[in-house]
C-alpha positions in Angstrom: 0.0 0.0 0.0 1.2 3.2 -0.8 1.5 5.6 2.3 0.5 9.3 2.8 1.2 11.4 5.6 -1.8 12.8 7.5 0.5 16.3 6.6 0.1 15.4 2.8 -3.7 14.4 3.0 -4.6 17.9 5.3 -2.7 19.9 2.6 -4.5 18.6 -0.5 -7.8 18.5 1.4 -7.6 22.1 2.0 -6.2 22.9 -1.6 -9.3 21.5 -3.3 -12.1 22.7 -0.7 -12.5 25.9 -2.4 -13.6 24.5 -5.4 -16.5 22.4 -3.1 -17.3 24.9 -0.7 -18.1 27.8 -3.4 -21.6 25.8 -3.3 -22.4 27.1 -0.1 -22.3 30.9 -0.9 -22.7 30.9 -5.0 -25.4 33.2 -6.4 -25.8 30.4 -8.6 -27.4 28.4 -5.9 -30.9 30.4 -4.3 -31.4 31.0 -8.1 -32.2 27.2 -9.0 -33.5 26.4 -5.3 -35.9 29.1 -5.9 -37.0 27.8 -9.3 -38.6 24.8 -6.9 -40.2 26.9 -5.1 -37.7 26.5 -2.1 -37.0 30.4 -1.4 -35.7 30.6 2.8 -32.2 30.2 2.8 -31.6 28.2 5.5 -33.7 25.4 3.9 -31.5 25.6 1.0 -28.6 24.9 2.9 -30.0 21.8 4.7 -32.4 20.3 2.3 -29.3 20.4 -0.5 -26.8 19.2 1.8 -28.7 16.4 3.1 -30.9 16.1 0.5 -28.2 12.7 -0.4 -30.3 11.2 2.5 -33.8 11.1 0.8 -36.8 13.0 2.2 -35.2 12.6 5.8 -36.8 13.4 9.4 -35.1 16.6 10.2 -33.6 14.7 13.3 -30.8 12.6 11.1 -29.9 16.4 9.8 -29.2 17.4 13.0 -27.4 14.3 13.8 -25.4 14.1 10.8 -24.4 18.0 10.9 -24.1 18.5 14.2 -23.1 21.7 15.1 -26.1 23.6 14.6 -28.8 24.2 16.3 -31.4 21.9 16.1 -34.2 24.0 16.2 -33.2 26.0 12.6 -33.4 22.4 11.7 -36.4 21.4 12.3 -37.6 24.7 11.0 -37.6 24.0 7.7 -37.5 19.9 7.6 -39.2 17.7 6.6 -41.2 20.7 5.4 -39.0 21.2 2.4 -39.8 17.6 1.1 -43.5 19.1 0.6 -42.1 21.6 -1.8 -39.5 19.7 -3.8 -37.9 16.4 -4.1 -34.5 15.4 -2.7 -33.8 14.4 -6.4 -34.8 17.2 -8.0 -32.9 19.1 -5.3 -30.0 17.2 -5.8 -30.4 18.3 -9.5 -30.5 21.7 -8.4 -27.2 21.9 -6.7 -25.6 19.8 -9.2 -26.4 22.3 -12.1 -25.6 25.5 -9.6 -21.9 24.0 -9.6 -22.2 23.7 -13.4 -22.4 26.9 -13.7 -20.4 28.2 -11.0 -17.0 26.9 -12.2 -18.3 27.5 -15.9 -18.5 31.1 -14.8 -14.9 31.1 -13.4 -13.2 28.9 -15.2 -14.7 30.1 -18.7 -13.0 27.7 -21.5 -10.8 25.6 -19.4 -13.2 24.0 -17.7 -12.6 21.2 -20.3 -9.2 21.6 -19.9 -6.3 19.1 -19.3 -5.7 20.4 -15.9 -9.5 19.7 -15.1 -9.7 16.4 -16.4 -5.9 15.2 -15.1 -6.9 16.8 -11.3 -10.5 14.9 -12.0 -8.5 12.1 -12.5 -6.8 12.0 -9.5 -9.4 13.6 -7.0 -11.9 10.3 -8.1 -9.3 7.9 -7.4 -9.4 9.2 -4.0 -12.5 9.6 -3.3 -13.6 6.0 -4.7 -10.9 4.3 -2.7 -12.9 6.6 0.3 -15.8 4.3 -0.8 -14.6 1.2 0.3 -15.3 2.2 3.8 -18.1 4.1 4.3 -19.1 2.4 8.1 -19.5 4.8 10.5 -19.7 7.6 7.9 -23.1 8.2 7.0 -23.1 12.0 5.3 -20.1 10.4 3.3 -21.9 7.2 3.0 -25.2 8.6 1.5 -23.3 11.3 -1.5 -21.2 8.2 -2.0 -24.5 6.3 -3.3 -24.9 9.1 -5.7 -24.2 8.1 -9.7 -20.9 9.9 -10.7 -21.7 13.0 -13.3 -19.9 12.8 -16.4 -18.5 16.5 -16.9 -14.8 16.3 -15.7 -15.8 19.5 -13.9 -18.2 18.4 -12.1 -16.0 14.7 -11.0 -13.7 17.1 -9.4 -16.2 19.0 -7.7 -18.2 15.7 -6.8 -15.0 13.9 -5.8 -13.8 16.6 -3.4 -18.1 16.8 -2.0 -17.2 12.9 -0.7 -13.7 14.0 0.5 -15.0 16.9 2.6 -18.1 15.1 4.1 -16.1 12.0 4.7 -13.6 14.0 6.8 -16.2 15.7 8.3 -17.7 12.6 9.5 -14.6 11.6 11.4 -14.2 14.6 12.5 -17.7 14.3 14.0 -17.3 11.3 15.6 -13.3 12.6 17.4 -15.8 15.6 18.4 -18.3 13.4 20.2 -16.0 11.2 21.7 -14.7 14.0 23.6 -18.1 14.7 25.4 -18.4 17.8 23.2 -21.7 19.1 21.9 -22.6 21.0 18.9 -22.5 24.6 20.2 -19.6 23.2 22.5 -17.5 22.1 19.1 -18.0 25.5 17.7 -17.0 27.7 21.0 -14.0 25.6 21.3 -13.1 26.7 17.5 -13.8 29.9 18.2 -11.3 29.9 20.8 -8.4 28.8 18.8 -8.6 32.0 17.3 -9.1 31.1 13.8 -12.5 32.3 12.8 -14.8 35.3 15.0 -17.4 33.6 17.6 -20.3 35.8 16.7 -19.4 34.2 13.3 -19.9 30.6 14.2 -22.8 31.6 16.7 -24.9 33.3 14.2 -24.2 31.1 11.1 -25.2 27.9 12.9 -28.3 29.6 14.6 -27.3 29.6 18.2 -28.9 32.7 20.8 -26.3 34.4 22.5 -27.7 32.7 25.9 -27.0 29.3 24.5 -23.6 30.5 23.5 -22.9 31.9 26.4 -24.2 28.7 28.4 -21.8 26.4 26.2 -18.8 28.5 27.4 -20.0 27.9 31.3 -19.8 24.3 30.9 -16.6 24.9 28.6 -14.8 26.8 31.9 -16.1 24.4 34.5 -14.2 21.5 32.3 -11.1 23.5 32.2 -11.3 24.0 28.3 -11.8 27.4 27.8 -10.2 30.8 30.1 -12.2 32.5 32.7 -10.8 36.0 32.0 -11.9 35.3 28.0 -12.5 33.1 25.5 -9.2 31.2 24.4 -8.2 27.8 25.0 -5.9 26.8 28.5 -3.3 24.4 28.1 -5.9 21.8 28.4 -8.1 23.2 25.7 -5.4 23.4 23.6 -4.4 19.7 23.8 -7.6 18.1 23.2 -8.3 20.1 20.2 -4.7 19.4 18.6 -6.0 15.7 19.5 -9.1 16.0 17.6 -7.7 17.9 14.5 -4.6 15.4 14.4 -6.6 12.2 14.7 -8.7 13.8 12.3 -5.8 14.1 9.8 -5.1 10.4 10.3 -8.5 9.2 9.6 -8.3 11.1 6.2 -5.2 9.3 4.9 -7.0 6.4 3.8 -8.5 7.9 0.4 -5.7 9.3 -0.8 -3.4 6.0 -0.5 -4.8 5.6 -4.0 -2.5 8.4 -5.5 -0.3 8.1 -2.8 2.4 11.3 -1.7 3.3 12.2 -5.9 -0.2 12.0 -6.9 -1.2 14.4 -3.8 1.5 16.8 -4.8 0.5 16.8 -8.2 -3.4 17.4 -7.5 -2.1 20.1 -5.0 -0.2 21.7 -8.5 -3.2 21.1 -10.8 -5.9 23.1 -8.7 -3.5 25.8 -7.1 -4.5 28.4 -9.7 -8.5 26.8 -10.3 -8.9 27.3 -6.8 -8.0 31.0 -6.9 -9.7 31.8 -9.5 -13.0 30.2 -7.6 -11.9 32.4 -4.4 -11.5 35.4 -7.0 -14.8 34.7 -9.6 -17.2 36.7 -7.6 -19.4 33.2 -6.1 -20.3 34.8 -2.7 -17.1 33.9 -0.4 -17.4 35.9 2.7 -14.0 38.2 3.0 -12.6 35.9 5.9 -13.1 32.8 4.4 -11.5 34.0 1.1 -8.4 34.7 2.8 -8.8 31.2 5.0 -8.8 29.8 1.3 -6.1 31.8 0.0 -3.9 30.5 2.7 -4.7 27.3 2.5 -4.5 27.0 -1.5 -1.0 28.6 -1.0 0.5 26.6 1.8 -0.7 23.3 -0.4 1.2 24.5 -3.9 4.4 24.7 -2.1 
């Protein structure tokens, strides 16, 4: 078996998620929810993302995303099922990537640097689906058919990286006796991204927020002069996020460290130009992106 370092995987994880994420914030997006009939943004969000599932109780959403709060969940499923299919919203977010990365990449999408990092990005994320247990989100895009555009492979391929990460991730989050809100203080604290950022994307009141951080102090986790991290804090999360690295090696033993470093080369400047193509980023997350698209092309 060829071997990757968790290093390796992190790095090209990070170089491709751009070219997913842009699905979250693209105009491109409430346009062809909206032509369903679907029109409040938060049941965009979670009827698309989960939408994988089938028409789903809204309680699998919260379990399978975690981090927010339930009750924005079960605000707008199952009700979206009434208004559109999960296949027809599938086909929805499917054709808002089309034309996302047709808008930024203009003729080379059918390039050879598409179709080579494709390539590569579908090895990985098929040797991903020869274990699926204990990774449901993963597990239920993974039962999706495979679109033919090379395009969309790449963006497809890196949607069953991410989520099967993210279910990993998950499960190391859990395992720690964290909760949702708890997960996203503790991110918060790191310093990387703003808590009223994390708080208000993921629907939390700033009483529940403010509750999370209680329980947060009386573990030892979190300051009591602020929120940041004690030398505790700090430790367990480095756990989580390096565990996390390790459990995402498996996939890309099927390109193994040359073929990383080369799908790391082939979406350096793709991913850029999806930062740069106008498709919704939010400042701080372009420059999250940026970073990351850098540090992987080196």
């Amino acid at each position: 078996m060829t071997t990757v370092s968790p290093h390796s995987a992190r790095l090209t994880f990070r170089a491709l998620e751009p070219i997913h994420g842009m699905i979250y914030f693209t105009p491109h997006g409430p346009g062809a929810y909206r032509d369903l009939g679907i029109t409040d943004p938060r049941m965009m969000y979670f009827a698309s993302r989960s939408a994988a599932f089938g028409p789903v109780a809204a309680e699998v959403t919260v379990a399978a995303f975690f981090n927010f709060n339930p009750a924005a969940v079960h605000a707008v499923l199952p009700a979206a099922w009434e208004i559109a299919s999960p296949e027809a919203i599938l086909r929805a977010r499917f054709a808002a990537a089309d034309q996302s990365l047709r808008q930024v990449w203009g003729d080379d999408v059918t390039g050879a640097d598409v179709r080579e990092a494709a390539d590569l990005a579908r090895r990985a994320a098929e040797r991903a689906c020869e274990r699926p247990q204990g990774r449901p989100l993963f597990a239920a895009h993974a039962a999706l058919p495979w679109p033919d555009e090379p395009h969309l492979v790449l963006w497809h391929a890196q949607t069953l990286l991410r989520e099967y990460r993210g279910d990993a991730h998950v499960a190391l989050l859990a395992t720690e006796g964290l909760d949702g809100i708890e997960a996203l203080i503790t991110h918060s604290a790191t310093g990387e991204i703003a808590a009223e950022v994390l708080r208000a994307s993921r629907a939390w009141s700033e009483q529940d927020w403010a509750s999370g951080v209680d329980r947060l102090r009386a573990r030892g986790w979190v300051t009591d002069e602020d929120l940041a991290l004690t030398e505790l804090g700090v430790a367990r999360r480095k756990s989580i996020e390096d565990r996390t690295d390790e459990l995402a090696v498996q996939p890309y033993e099927a390109i193994g460290e040359d073929g990383c470093a080369r799908l790391r080369a082939l979406v350096s400047s793709l991913a850029i130009r999806v930062i740069e193509g106008g498709l919704g980023f939010p400042p701080v997350l372009s420059e999250r992106y940026r970073q990351a698209t850098q540090a992987g092309s080196r």
